[in-house]
C-alpha positions in Angstrom: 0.0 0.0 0.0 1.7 3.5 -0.6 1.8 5.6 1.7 0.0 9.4 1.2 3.3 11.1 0.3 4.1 8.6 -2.5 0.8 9.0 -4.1 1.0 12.8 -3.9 4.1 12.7 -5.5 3.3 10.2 -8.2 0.6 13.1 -9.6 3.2 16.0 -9.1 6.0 16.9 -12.1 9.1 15.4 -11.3 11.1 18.9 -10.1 8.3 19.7 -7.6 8.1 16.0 -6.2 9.6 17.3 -2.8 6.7 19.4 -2.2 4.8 16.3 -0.9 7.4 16.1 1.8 7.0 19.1 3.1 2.8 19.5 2.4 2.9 16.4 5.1 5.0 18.2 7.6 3.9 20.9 9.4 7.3 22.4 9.0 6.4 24.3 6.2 4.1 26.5 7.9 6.9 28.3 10.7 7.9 31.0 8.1 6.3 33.1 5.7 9.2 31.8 3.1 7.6 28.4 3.0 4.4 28.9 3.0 4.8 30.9 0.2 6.4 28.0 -1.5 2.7 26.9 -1.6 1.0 30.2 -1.7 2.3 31.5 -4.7 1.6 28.4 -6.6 -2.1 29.5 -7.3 -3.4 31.9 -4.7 -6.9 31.7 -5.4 -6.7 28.2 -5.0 -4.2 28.3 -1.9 -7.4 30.2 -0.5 -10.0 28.0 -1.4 -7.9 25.7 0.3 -7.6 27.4 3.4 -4.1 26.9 3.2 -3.8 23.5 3.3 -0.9 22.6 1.0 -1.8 19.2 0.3 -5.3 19.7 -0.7 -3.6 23.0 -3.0 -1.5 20.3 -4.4 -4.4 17.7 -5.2 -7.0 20.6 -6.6 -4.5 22.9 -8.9 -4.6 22.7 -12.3 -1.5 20.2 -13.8 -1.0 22.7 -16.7 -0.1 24.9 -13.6 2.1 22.8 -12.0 4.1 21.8 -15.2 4.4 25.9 -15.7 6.3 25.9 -12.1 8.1 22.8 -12.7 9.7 24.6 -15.7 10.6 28.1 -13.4 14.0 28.5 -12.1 13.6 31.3 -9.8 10.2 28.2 -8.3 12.8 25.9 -8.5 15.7 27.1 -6.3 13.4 28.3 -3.8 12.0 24.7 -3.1 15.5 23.2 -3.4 17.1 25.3 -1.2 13.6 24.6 1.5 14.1 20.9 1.1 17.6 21.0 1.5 16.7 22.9 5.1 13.9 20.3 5.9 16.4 17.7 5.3 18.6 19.4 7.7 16.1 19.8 10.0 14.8 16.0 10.0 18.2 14.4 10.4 19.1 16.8 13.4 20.1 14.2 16.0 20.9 16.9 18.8 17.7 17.7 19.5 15.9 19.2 22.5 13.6 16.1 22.5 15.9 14.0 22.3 17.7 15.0 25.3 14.7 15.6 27.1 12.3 12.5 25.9 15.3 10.0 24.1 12.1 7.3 24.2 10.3 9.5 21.6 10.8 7.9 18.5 8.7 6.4 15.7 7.9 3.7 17.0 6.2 5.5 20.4 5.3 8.8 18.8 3.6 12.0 20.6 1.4 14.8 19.1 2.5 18.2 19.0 0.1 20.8 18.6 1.6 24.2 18.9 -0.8 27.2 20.4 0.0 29.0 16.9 -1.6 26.3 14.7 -4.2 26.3 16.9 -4.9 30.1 16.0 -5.5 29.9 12.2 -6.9 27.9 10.2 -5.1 25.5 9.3 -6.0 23.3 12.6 -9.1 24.6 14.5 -9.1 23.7 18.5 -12.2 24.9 20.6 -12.0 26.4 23.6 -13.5 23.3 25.5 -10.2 21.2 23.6 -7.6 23.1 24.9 -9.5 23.2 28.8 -9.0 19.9 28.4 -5.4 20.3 27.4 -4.3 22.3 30.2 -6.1 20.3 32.6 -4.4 16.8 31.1 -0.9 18.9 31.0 -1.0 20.2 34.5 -1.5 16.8 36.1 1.4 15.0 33.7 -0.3 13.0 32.2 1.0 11.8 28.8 -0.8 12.6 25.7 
C-alpha cells in the first residue's frame, strides 16, 4: 500500500516531487518563506484551500504545475527549503531527544503548537484546549 506522500508525489511533475514532503510536515508553515512556497503556486486556490498545502496540491490545475516545474527562480526556492527540511529532520541533537530519548517512531507523541491552533489550518475549541491544560497540568502523557 503507498503511503499518502508517495501517491501525492506520483501526480506531481518530477522537479516539484519534494513538495509532498513538506505538504505532510507541518514544517512548512513556521515562516512566511515556505508557505509561500505553496501560496504562490495558485493563490486563489491556496485560498479556497484554506491553506492546506496538500489539498492545493491535489486541486490545482496540472497545466499549472508543469508551468512551475519549468521556473527556475520556483525551482531554487523549493530546493534550497528541502535541502533545510532535510537538515532539520536528520538533526540528532535535538531538545527532544535530550529531554524525551524514548520518543521515536515507534512511540510517537502529538505536538500541537498554540500557533496552529490560531488559524486555520487546525481549529481547537475552547473546550479542547481546557482539556489540554487540565491533562498537561496533572502530567499526564498525551
Amino acid at each position: 500500500m503507498k503511503t499518502p506522500i508517495i501517491q501525492l508525489k506520483a501526480t506531481l511533475p518530477s522537479p516539484l516531487r519534494r513538495l509532498a514532503d513538506l505538504a505532510y510536515n507541518y514544517w512548512w508553515s513556521w515562516t512566511a518563506e515556505r508557505i509561500s512556497l505553496f501560496s504562490t503556486i495558485e493563490p486563489t486556490v491556496w485560498q479556497a484551500c484554506n491553506h492546506n498545502p496538500v489539498a492545493l496540491l491535489e486541486s490545482v490545475a496540472h497545466e499549472r504545475l508543469s508551468q512551475i516545474a519549468e521556473d527556475p527562480h520556483y525551482l531554487k526556492r523549493l530546493q534550497a527549503l528541502a535541502h533545510q527540511f532535510d537538515h532539520y529532520m536528520q538533526e540528532h541533537d535535538t531538545w527532544a531527544g535530550r529531554i524525551a530519548p524514548h520518543i521515536s517512531p515507534e512511540e510517537p507523541v502529538a505536538y500541537f503548537p498554540l500557533s496552529t491552533a490560531s488559524t486555520s489550518r487546525c481549529r481547537f475549541t475552547v473546550a479542547d484546549w481546557g482539556y489540554w491544560r487540565e491533562t498537561t497540568s496533572n502530567q499526564l502523557p498525551i
